[in-house]
C-alpha positions as CSV (number, residue, x, y, z in Angstrom):
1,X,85.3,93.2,103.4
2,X,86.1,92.4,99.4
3,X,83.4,94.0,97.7
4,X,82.3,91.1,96.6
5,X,78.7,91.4,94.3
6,X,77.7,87.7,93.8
7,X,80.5,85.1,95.4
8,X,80.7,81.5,95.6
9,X,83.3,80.1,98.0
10,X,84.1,76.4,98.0
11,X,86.6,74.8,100.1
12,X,90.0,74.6,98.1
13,X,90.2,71.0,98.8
14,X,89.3,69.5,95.4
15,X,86.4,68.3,96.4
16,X,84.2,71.6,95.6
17,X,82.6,71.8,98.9
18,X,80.3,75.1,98.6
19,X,80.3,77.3,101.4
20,X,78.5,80.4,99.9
21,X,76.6,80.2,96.3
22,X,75.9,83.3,94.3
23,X,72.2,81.0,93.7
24,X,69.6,82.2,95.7
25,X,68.8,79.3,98.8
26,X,71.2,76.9,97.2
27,X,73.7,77.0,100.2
28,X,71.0,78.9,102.5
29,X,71.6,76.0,104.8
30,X,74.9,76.9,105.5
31,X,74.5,80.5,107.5
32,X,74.0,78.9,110.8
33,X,76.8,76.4,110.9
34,X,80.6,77.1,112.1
35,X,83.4,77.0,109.2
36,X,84.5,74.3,112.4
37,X,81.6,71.9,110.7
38,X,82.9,72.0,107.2
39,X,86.3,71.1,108.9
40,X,87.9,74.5,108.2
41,X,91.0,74.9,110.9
42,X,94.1,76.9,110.6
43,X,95.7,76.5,107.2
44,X,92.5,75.9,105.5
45,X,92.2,77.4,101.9
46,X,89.0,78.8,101.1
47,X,88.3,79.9,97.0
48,X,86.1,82.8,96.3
49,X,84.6,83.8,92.9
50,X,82.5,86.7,91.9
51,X,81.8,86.1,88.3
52,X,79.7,89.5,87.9
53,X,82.8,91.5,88.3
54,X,85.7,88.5,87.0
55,X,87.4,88.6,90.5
56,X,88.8,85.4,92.3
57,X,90.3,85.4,96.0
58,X,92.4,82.9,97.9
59,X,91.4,83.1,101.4
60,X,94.2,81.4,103.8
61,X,92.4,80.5,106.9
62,X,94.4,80.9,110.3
63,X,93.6,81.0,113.6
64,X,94.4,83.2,116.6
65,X,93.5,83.4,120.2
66,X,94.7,87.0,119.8
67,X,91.9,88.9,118.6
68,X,90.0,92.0,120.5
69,X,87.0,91.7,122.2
70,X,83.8,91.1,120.2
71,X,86.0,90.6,117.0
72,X,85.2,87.6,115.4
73,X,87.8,88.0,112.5
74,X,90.2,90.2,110.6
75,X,92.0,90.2,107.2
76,X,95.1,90.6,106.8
77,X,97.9,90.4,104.1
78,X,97.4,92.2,100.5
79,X,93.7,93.2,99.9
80,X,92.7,94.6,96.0
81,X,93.3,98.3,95.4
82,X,90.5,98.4,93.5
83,X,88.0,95.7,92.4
84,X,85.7,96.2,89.9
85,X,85.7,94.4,85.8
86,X,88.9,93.9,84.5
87,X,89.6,96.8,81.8
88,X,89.9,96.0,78.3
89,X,92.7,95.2,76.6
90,X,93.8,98.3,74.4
91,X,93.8,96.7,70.5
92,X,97.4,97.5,68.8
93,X,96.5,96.7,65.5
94,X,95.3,98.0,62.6
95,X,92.5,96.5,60.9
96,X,91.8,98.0,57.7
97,X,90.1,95.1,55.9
98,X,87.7,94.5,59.0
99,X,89.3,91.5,59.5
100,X,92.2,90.4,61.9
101,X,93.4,87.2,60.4
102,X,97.0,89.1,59.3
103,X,95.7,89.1,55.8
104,X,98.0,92.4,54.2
105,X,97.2,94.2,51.0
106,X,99.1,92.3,47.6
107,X,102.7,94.4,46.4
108,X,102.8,92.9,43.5
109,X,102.8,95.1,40.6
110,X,102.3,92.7,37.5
């Protein structure tokens, strides 16, 4: 649902419980249990990182009753336009002795 490449999600409980790790078999244990067992219920915050693309997501867990059938979730609220790498930063200065330390040319004339 977030495009995500490589995440880890932890538990936003700062404690650092890892749900999902972008290490292969490092949380492989995890894909049969209920978010229930890590004592995730309604109100739960869930933090989700995907270094490869320098994207982080808080996930605000709530629960309804109110779902269709054979839906197990849905997402709601603001989702990313577009998610990808950050873009650069355009440079506004001119650098003309290679060097950005603010250094400017001497005016003196003596």
């Amino acid at each position: 649902k977030f495009a995500m490449v490589a995440p880890d999600v932890q538990i936003d409980d700062g404690k650092g419980t890892i749900l999902i790790s972008s290490e292969e078999g490092e949380t492989e244990a995890n894909n049969h249990r209920k978010l229930s067992d890590f004592g995730i219920r309604n109100g739960t915050r869930l933090q989700a990182d995907d270094f490869l693309q320098d994207y982080t997501l808080l996930i605000n867990v709530l629960h309804s009753e109110d779902l269709e059938k054979d839906v197990e979730f849905e997402v709601v609220g603001d989702t990313p336009e577009k998610v990808g790498p950050k873009p650069s930063e355009p440079t506004s200065k001119n650098i003309t002795n290679g060097s950005d330390d603010g250094a400017q040319p001497s005016t003196s004339t003596g």
